[in-house]
N, C-alpha and C positions, 0 to 999 in steps of 0.2 A: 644698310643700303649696299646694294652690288654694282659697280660700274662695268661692263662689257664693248670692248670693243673689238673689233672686227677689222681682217685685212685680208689682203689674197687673191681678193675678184679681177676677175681681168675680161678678156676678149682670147678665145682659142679657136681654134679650129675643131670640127668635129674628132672624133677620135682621142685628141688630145687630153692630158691635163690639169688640174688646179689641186693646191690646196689652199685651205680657207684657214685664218689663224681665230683666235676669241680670247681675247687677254682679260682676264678677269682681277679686279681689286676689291676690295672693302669687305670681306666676307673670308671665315676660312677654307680655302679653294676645295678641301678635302669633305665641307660637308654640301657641296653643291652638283646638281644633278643637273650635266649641261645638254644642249639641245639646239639643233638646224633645224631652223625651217627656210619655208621660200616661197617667192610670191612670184608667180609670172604674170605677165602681162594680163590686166583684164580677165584674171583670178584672183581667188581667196587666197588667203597664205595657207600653205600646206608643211604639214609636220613632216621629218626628212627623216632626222637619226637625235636618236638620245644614249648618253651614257653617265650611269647611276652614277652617284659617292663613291659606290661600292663596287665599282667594276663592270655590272651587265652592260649589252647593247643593246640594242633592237631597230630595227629599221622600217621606216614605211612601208615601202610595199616593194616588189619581185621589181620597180622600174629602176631601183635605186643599190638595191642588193646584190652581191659579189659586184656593183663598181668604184661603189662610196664605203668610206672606212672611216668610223667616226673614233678618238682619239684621246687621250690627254695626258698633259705631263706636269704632276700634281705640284714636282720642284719649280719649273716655270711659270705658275698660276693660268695655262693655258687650254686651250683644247682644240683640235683639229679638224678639220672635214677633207678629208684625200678623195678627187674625186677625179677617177679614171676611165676612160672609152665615153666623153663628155657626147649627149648628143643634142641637139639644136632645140628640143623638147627641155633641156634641163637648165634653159636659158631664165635668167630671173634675178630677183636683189634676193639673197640670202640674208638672213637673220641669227645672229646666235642669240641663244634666251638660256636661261636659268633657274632651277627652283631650288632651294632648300630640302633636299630629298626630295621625298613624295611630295611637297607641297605646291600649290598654282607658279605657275609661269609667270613671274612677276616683275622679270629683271629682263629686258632687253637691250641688244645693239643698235647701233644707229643702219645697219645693214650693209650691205657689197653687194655690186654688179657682178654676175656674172653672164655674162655673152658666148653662145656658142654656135659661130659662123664660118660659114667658108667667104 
């Protein structure tokens, strides 16, 4: 069993801001393939950024890409979401989740706010 939890969300102003933290236990950190999504308002949860066991990234789509930098620091059991030129669209409760490599998404956080308002 994996436990995930999540910190970081806030309220910024456009332009601005965040990173997201995902503390991971019960699992060895180095064989887990971690992963942001997010749910806005009176939407589906949508897939953000993933980064393998093994290194790769990859990111949703062109709305997310050169402004989100998805992260980890295998010594800290952790993983990151850096998320810069926030715009009022990227408002939503963030999720971290995780698989065991390639395998289903089966391990979630309890999720974060994140607000992006003037």
């Amino acid at each position: 069993q994996v436990q995930l939890v999540e910190s970081g969300g806030g309220l910024v102003q456009p332009g601005g801001s965040l990173r997201l933290s995902c503390a991971a236990s019960g699992r060895p950190f180095n064989t887990l393939t971690l992963a942001w999504f997010r749910q806005a308002p009176g939407k589906d949860r949508e897939f953000v950024a993933q980064m393998r066991w093994d290194g790769p990234t990859s990111y949703s789509t062109d709305s997310v890409k050169g402004r989100f930098t998805i992260s980890r620091d295998n010594a800290k059991n952790t993983g990151y979401l850096q998320m810069n030129s926030l715009k009022p669209e990227d408002t939503g409760v963030y999720y971290c989740s995780a698989r065991i490599k390639l395998g289903p998404f089966d391990y979630w956080g309890q999720g974060t706010q994140v607000t992006v308002s003037s």
